[in-house]
N, CA, C and O atoms as a GROMACS GRO file, in nm:
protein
  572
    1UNK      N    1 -11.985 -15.021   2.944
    1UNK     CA    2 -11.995 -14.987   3.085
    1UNK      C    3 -11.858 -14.958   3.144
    1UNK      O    4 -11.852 -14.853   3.208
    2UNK      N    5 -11.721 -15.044   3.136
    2UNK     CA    6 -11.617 -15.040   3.177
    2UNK      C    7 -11.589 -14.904   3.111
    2UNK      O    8 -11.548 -14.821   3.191
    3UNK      N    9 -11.601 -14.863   2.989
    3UNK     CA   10 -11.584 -14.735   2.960
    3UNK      C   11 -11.609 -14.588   2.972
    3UNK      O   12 -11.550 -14.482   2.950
    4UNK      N   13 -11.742 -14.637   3.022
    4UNK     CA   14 -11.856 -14.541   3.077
    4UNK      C   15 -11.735 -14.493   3.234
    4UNK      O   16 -11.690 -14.379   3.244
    5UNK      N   17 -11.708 -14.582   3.317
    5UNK     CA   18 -11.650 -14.547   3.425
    5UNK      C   19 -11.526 -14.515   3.411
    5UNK      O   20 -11.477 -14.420   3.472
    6UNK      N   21 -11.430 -14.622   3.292
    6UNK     CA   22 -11.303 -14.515   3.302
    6UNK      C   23 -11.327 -14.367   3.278
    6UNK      O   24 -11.250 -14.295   3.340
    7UNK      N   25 -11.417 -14.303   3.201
    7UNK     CA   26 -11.395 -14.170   3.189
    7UNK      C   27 -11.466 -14.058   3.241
    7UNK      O   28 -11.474 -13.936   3.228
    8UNK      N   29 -11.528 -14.182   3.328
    8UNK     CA   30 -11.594 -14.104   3.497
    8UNK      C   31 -11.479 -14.068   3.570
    8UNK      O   32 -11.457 -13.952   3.606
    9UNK      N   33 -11.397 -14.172   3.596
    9UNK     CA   34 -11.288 -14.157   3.671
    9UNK      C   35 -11.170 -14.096   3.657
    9UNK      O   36 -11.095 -14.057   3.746
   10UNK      N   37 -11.152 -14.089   3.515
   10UNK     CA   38 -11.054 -13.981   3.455
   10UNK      C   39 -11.113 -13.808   3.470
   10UNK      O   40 -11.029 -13.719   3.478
   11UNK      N   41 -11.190 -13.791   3.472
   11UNK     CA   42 -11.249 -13.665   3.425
   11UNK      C   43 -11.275 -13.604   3.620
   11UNK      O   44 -11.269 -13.488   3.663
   12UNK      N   45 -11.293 -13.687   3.671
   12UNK     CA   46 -11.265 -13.659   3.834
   12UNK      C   47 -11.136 -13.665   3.884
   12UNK      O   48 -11.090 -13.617   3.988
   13UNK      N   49 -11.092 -13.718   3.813
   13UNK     CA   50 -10.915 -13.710   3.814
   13UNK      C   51 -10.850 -13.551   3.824
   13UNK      O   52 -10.783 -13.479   3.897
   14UNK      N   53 -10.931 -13.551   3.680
   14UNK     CA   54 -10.876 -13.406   3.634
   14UNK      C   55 -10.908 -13.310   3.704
   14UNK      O   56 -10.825 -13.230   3.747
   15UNK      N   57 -11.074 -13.301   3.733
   15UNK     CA   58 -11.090 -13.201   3.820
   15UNK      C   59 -11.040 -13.157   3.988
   15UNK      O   60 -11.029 -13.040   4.025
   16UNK      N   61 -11.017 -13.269   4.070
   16UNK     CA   62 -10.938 -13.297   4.174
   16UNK      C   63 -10.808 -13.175   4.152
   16UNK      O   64 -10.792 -13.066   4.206
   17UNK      N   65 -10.703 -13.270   4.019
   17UNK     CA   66 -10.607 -13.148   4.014
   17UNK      C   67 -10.640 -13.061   3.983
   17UNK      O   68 -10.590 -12.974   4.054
   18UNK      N   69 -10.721 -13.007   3.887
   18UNK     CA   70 -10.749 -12.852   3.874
   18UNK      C   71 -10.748 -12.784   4.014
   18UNK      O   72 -10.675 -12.686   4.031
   19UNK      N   73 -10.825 -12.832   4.115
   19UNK     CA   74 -10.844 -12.767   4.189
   19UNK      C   75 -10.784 -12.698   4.312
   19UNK      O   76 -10.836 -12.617   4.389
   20UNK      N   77 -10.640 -12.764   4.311
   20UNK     CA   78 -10.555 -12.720   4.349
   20UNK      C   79 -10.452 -12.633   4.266
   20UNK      O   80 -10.343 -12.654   4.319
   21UNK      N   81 -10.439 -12.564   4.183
   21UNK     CA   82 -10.419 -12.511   4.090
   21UNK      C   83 -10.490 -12.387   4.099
   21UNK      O   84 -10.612 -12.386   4.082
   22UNK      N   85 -10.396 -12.230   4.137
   22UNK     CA   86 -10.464 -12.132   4.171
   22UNK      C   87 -10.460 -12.027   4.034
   22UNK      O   88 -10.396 -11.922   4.041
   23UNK      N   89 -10.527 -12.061   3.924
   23UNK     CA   90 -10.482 -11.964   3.767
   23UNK      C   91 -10.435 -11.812   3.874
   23UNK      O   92 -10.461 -11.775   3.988
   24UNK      N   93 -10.362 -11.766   3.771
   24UNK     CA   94 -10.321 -11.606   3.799
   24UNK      C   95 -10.404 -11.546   3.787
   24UNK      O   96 -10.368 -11.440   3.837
   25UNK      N   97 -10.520 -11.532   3.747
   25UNK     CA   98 -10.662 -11.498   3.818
   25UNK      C   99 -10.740 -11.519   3.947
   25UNK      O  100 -10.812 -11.424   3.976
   26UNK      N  101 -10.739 -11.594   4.006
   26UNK     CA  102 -10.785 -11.641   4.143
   26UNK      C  103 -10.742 -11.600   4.204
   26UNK      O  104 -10.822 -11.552   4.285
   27UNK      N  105 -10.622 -11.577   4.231
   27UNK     CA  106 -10.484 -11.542   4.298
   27UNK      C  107 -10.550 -11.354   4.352
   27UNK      O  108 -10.556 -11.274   4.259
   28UNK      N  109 -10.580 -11.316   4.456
   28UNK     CA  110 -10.610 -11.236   4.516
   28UNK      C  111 -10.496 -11.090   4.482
   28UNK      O  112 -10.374 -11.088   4.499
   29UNK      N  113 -10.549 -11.024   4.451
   29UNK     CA  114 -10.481 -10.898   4.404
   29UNK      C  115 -10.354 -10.876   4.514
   29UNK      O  116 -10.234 -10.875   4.487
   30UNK      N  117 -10.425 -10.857   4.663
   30UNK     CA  118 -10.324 -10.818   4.830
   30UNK      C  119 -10.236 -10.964   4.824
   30UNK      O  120 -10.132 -10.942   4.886
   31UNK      N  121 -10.236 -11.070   4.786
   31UNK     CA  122 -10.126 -11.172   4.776
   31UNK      C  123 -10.024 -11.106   4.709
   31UNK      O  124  -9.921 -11.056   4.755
   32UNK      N  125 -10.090 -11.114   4.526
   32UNK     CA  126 -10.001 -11.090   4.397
   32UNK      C  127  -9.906 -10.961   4.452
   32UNK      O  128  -9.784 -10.969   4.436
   33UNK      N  129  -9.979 -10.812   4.535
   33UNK     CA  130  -9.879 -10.708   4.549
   33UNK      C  131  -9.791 -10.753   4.620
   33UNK      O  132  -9.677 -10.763   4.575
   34UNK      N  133  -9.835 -10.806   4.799
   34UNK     CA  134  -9.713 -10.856   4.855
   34UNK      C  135  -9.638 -10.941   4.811
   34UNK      O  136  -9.538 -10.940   4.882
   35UNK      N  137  -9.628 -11.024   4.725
   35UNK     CA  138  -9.521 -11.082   4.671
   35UNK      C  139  -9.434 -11.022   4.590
   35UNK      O  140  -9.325 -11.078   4.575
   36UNK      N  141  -9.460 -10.900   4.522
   36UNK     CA  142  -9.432 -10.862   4.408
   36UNK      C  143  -9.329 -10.745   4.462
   36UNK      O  144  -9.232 -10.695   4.405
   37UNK      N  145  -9.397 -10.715   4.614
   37UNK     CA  146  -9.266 -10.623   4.693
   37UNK      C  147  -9.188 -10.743   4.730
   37UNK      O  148  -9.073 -10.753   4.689
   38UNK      N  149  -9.241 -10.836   4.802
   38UNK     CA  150  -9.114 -10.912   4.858
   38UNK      C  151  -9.032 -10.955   4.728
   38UNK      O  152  -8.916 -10.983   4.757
   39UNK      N  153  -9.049 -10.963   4.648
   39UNK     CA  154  -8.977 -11.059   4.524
   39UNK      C  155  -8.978 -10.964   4.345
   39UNK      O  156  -9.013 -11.011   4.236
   40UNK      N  157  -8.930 -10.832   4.373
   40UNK     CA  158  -8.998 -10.780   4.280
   40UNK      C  159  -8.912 -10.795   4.134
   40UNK      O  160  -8.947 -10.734   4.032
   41UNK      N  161  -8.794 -10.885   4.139
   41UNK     CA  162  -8.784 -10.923   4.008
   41UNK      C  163  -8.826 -11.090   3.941
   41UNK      O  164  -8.796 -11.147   3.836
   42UNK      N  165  -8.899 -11.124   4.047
   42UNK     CA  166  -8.992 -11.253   4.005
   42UNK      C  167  -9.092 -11.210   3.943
   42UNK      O  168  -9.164 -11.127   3.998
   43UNK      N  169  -9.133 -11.273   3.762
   43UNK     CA  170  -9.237 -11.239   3.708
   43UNK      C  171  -9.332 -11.360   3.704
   43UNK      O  172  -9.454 -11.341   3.710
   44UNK      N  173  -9.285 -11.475   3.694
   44UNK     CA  174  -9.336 -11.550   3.697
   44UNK      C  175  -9.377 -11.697   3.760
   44UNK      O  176  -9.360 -11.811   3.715
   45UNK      N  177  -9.430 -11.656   3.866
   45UNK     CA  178  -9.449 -11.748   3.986
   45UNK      C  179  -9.567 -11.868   3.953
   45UNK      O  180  -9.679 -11.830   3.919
   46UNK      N  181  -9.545 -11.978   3.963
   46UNK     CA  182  -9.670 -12.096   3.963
   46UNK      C  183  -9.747 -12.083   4.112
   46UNK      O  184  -9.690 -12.085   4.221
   47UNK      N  185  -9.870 -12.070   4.092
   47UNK     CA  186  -9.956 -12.052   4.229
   47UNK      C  187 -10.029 -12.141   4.273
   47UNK      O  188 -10.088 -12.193   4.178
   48UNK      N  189 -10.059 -12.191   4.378
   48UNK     CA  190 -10.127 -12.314   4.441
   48UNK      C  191 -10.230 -12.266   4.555
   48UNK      O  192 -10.223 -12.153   4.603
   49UNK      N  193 -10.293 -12.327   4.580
   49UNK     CA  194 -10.368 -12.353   4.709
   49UNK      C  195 -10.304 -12.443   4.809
   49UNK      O  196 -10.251 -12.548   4.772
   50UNK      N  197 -10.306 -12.408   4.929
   50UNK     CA  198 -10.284 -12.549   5.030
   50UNK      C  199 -10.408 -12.583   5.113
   50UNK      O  200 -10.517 -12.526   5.103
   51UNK      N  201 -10.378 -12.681   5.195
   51UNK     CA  202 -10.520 -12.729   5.260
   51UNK      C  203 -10.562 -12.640   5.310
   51UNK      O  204 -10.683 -12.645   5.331
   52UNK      N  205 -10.489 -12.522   5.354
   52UNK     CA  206 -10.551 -12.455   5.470
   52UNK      C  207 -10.638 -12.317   5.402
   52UNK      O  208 -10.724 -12.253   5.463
   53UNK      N  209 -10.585 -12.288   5.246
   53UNK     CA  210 -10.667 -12.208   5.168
   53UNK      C  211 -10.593 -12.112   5.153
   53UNK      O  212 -10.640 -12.016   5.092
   54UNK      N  213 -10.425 -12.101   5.212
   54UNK     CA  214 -10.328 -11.991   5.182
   54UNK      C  215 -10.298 -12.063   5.030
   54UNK      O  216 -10.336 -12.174   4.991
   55UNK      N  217 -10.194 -11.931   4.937
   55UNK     CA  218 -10.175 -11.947   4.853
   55UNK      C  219 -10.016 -11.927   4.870
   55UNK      O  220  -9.950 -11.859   4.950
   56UNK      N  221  -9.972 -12.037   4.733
   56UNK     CA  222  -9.870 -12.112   4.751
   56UNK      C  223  -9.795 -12.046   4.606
   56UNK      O  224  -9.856 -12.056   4.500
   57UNK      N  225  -9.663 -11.982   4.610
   57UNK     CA  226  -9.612 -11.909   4.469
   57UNK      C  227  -9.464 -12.025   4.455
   57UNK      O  228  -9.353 -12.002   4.504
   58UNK      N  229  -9.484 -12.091   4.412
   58UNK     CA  230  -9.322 -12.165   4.360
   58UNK      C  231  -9.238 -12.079   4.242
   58UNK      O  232  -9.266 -12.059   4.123
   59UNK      N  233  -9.142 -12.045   4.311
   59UNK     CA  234  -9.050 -11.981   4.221
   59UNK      C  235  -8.921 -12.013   4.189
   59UNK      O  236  -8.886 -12.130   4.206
   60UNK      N  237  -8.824 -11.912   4.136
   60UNK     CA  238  -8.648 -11.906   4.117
   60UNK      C  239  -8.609 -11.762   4.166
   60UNK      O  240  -8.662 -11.657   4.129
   61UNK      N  241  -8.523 -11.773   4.240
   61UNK     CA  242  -8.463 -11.695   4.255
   61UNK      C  243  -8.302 -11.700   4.262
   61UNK      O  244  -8.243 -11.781   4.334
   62UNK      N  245  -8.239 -11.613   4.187
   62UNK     CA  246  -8.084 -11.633   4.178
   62UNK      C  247  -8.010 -11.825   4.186
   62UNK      O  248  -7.920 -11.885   4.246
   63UNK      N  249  -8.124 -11.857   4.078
   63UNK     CA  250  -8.120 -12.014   4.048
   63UNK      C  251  -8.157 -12.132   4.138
   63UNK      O  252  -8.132 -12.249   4.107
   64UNK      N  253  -8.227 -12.087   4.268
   64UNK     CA  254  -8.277 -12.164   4.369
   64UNK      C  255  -8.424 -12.149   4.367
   64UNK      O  256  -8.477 -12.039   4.350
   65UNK      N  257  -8.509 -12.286   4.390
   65UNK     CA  258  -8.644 -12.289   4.396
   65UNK      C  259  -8.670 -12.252   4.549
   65UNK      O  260  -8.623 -12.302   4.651
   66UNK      N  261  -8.775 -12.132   4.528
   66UNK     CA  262  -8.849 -12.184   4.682
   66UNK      C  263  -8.974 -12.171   4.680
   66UNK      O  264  -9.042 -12.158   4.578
   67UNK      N  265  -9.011 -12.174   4.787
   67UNK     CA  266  -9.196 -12.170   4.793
   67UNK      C  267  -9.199 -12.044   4.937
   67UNK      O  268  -9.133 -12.040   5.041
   68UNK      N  269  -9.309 -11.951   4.882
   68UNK     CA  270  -9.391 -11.851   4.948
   68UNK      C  271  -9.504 -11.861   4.970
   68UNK      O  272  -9.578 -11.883   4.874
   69UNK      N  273  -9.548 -11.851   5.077
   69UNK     CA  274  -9.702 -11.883   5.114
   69UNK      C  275  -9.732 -11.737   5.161
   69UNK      O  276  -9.656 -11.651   5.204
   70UNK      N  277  -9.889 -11.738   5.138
   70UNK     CA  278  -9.963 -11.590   5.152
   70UNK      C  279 -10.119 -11.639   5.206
   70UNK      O  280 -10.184 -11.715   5.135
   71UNK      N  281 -10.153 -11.608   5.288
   71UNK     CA  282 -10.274 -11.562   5.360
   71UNK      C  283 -10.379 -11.499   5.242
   71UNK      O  284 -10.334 -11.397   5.189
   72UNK      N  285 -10.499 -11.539   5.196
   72UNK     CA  286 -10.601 -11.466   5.144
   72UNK      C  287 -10.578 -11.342   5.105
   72UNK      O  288 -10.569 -11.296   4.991
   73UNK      N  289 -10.570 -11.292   5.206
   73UNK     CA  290 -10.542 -11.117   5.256
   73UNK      C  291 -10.396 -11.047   5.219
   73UNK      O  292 -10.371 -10.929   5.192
   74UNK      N  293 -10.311 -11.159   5.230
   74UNK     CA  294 -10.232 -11.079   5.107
   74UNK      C  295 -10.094 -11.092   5.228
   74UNK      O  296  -9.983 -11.045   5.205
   75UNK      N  297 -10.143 -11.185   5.394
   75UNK     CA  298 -10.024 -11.170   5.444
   75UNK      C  299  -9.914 -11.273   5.377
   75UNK      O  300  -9.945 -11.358   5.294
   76UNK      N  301  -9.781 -11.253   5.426
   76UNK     CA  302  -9.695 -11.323   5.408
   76UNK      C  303  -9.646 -11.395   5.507
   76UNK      O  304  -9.574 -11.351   5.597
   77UNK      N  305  -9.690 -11.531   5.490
   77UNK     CA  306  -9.678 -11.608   5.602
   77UNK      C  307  -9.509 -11.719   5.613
   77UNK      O  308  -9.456 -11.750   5.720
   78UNK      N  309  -9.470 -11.747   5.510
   78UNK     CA  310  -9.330 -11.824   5.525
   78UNK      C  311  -9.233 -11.822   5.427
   78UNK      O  312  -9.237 -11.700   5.407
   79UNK      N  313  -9.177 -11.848   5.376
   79UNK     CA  314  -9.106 -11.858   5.223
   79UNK      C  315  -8.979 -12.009   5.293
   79UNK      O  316  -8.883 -12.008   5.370
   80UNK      N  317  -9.022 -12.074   5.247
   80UNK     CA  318  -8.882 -12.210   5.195
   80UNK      C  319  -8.837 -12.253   5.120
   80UNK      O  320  -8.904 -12.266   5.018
   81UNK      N  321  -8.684 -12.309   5.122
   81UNK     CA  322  -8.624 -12.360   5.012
   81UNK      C  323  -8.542 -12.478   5.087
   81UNK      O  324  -8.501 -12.489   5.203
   82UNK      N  325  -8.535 -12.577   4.950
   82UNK     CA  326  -8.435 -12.702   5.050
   82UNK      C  327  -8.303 -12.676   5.024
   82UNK      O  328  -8.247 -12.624   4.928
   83UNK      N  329  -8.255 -12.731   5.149
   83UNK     CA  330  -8.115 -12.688   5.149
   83UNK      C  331  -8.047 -12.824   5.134
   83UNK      O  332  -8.123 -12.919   5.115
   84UNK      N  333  -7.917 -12.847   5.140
   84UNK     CA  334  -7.839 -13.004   5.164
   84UNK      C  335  -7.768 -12.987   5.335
   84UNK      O  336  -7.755 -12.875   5.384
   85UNK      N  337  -7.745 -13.062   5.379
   85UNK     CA  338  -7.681 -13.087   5.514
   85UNK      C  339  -7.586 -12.991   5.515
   85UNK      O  340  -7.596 -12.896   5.592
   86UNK      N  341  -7.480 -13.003   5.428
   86UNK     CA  342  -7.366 -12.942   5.436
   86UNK      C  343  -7.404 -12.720   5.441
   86UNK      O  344  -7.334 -12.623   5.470
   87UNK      N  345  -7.498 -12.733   5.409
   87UNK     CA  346  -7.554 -12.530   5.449
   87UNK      C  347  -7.614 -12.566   5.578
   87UNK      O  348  -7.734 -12.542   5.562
   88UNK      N  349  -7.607 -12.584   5.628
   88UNK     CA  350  -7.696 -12.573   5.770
   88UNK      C  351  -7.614 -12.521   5.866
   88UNK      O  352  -7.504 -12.566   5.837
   89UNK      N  353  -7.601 -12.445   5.975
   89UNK     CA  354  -7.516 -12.441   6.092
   89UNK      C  355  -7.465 -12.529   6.141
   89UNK      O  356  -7.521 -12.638   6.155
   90UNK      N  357  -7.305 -12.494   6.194
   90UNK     CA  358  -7.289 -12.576   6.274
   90UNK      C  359  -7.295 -12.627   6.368
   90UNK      O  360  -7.217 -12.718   6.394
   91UNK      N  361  -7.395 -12.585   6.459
   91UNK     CA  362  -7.430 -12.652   6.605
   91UNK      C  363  -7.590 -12.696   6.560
   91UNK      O  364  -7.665 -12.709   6.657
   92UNK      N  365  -7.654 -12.722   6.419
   92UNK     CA  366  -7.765 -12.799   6.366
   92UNK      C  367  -7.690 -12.868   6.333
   92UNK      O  368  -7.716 -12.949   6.422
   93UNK      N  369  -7.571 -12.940   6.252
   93UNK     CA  370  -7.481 -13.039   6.218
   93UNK      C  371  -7.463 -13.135   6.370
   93UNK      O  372  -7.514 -13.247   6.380
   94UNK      N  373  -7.424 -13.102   6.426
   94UNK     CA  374  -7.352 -13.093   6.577
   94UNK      C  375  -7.433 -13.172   6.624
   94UNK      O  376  -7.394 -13.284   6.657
   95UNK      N  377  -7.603 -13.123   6.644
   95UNK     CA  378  -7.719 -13.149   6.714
   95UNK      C  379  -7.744 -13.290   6.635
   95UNK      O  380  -7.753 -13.388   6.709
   96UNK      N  381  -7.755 -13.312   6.509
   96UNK     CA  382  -7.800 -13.387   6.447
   96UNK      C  383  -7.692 -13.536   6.435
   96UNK      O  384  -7.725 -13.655   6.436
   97UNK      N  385  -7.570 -13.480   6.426
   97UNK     CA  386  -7.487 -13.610   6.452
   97UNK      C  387  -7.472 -13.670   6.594
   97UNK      O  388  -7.432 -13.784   6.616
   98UNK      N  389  -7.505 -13.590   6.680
   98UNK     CA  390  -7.552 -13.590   6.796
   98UNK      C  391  -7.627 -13.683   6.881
   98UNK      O  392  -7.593 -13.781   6.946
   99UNK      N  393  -7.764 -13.611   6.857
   99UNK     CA  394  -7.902 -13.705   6.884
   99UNK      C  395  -7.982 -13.745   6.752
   99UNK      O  396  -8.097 -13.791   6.753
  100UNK      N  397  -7.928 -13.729   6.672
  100UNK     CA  398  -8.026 -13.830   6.539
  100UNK      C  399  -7.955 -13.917   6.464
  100UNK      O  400  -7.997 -13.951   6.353
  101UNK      N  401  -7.818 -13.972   6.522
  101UNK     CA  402  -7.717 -14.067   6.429
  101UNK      C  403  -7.814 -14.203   6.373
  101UNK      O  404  -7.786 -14.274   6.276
  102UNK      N  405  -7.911 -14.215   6.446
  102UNK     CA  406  -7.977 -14.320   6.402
  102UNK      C  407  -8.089 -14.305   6.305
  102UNK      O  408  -8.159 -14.398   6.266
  103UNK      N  409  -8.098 -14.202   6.274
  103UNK     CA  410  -8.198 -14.194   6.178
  103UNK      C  411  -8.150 -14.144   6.024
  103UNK      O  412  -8.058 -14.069   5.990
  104UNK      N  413  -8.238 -14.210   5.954
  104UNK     CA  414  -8.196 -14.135   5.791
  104UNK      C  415  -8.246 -13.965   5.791
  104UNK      O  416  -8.335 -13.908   5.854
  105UNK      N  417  -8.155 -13.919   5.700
  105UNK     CA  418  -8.214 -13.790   5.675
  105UNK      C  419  -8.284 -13.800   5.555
  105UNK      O  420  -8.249 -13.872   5.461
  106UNK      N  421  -8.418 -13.704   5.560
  106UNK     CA  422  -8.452 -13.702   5.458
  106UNK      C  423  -8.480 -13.562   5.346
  106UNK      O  424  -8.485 -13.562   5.223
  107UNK      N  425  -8.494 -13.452   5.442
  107UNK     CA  426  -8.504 -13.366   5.338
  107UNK      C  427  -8.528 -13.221   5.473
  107UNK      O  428  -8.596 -13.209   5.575
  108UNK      N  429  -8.422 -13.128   5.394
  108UNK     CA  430  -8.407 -13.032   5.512
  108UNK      C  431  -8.485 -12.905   5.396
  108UNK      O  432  -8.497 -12.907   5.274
  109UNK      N  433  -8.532 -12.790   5.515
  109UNK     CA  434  -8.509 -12.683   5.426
  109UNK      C  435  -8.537 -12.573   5.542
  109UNK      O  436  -8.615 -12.590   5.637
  110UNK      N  437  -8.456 -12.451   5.516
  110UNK     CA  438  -8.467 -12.338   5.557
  110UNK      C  439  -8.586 -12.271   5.518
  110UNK      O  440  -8.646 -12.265   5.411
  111UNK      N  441  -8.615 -12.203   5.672
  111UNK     CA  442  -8.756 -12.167   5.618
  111UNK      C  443  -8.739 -11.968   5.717
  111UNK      O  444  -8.696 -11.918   5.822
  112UNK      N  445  -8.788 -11.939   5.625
  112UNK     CA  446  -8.805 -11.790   5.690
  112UNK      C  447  -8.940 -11.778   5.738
  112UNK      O  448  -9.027 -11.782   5.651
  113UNK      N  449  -8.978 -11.762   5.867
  113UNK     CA  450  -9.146 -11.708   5.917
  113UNK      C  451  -9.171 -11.594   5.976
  113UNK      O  452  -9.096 -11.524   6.043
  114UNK      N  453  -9.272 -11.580   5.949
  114UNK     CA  454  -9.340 -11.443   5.992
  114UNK      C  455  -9.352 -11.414   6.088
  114UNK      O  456  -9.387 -11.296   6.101
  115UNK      N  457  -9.333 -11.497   6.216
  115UNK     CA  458  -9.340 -11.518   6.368
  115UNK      C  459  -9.222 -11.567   6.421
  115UNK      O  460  -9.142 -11.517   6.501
  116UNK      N  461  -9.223 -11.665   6.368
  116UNK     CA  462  -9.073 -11.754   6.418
  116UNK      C  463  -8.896 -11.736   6.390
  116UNK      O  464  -8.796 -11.781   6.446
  117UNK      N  465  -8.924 -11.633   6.258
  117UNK     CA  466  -8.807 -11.622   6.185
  117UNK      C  467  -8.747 -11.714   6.137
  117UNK      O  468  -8.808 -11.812   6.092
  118UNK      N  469  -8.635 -11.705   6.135
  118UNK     CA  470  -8.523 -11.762   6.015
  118UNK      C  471  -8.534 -11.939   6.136
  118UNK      O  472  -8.508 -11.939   6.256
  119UNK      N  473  -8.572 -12.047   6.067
  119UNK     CA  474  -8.526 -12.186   6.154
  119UNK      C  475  -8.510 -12.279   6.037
  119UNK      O  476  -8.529 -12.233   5.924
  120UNK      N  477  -8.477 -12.410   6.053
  120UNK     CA  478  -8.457 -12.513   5.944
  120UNK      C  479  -8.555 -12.636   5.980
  120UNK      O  480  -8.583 -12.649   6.100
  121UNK      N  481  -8.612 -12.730   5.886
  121UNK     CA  482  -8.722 -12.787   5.942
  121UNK      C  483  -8.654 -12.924   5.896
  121UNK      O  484  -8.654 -12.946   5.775
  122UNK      N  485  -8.608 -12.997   5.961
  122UNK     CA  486  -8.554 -13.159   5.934
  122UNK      C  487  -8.628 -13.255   5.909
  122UNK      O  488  -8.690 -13.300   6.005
  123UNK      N  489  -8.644 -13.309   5.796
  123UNK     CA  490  -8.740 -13.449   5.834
  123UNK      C  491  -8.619 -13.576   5.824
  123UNK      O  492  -8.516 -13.594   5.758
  124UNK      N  493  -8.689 -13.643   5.916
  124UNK     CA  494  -8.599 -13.767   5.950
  124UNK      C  495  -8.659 -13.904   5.972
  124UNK      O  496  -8.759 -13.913   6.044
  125UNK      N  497  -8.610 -13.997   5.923
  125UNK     CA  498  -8.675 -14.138   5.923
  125UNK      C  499  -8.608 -14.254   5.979
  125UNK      O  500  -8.488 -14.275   5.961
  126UNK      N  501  -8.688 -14.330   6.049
  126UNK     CA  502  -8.636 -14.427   6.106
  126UNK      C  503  -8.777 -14.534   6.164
  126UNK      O  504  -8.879 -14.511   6.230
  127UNK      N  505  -8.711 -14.674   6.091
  127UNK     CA  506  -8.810 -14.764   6.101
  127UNK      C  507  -8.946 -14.703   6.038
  127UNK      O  508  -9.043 -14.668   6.105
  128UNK      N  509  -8.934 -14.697   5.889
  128UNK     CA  510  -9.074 -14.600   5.868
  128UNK      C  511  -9.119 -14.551   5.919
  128UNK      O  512  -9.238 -14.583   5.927
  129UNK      N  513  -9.079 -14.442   5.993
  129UNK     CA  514  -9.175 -14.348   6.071
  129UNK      C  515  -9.112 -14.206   5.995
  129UNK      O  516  -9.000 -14.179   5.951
  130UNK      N  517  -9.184 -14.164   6.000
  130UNK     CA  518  -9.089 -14.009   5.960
  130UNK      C  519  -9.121 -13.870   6.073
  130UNK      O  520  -9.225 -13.822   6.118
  131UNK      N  521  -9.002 -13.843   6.088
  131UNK     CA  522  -9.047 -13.744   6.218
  131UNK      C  523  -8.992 -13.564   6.149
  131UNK      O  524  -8.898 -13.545   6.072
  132UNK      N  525  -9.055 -13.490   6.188
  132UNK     CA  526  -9.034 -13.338   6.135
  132UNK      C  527  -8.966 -13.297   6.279
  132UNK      O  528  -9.019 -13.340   6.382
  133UNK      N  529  -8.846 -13.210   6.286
  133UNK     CA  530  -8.814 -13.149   6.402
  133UNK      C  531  -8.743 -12.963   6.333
  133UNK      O  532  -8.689 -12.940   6.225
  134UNK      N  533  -8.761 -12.908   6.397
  134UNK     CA  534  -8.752 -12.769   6.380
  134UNK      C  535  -8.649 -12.696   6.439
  134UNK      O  536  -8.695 -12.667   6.550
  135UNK      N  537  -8.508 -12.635   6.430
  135UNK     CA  538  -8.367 -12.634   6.464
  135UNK      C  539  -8.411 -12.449   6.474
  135UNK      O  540  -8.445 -12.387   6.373
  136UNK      N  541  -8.405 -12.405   6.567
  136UNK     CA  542  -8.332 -12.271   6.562
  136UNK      C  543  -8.240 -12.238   6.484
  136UNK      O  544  -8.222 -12.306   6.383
  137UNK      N  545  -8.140 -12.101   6.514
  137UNK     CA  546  -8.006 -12.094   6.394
  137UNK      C  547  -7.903 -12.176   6.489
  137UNK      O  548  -7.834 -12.256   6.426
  138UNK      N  549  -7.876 -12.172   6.642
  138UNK     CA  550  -7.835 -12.188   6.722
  138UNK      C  551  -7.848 -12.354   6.803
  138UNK      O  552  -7.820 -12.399   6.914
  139UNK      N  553  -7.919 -12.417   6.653
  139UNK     CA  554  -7.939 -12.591   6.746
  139UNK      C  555  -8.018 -12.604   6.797
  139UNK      O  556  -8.071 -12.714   6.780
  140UNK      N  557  -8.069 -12.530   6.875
  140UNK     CA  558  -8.226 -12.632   6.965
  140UNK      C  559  -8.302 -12.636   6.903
  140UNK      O  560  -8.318 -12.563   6.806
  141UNK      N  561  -8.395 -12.748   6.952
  141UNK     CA  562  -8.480 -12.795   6.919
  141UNK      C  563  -8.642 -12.702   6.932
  141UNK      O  564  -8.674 -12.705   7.051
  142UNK      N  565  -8.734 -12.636   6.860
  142UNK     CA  566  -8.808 -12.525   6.860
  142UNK      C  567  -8.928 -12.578   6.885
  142UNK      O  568  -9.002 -12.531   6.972
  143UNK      N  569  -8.978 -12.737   6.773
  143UNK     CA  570  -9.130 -12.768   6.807
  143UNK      C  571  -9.126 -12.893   6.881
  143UNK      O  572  -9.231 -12.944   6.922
   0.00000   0.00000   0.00000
């Protein structure tokens, strides 16, 4: 019986991750082209699903990982990569030693959007809480 359920529970395991896991088949033809203009010496991208049902391409480019997200339909909705403190602007440095001296940093990354353009997305922690804040190129604060 105990066995019967471990490999109930393994085998739902597995399928769970499969299913986030978009094979290069699934992967919608109008994604695969727009990526393939935006990024056209990337051959080999790992593809995902996210909650929201866009598809997710993790790549390299000129030795940096980032992630591209695509709309069903093939739009191109963001592309990010993490950065370290020290690439960021200096009036996001400025802002952050500023009004967040009290919090840990935890993980920055530049993000290019389709609406919003070029901003950096901070996550920051303090007293277990973790807070996301969103920097223009220029320091303010966006969300």
């Amino acid at each position: 019986m105990k066995l019967s359920i471990f490999y109930y529970s393994l085998m739902t395991m597995i399928l769970c991750i499969g299913c986030n896991t978009a094979a290069e088949g699934q992967v919608p033809k109008e994604v695969k082209t727009t990526f393939k203009n935006m990024y056209p010496k990337e051959n080999d991208p790992d593809w995902h699903t996210d909650k929201n049902g866009n598809f997710e391409s993790n790549f390299k480019k000129d030795g940096e990982h980032y992630k591209a997200d695509f709309s069903p339909e093939g739009k191109w909705l963001e592309t990010e990569r993490r950065i370290s403190k020290k690439d960021l602007p200096d009036a996001i440095k400025e802002k952050i030693d500023k009004d967040f001296k009290d919090y840990e940093l935890v993980e920055i990354e530049e993000v290019d959007h389709n609406s919003k353009g070029r901003f950096y997305d901070v996550e920051f922690k303090k007293d277990g809480e973790k807070k996301d804040v969103e920097f223009n190129t220029q320091g303010n604060i966006i969300n």
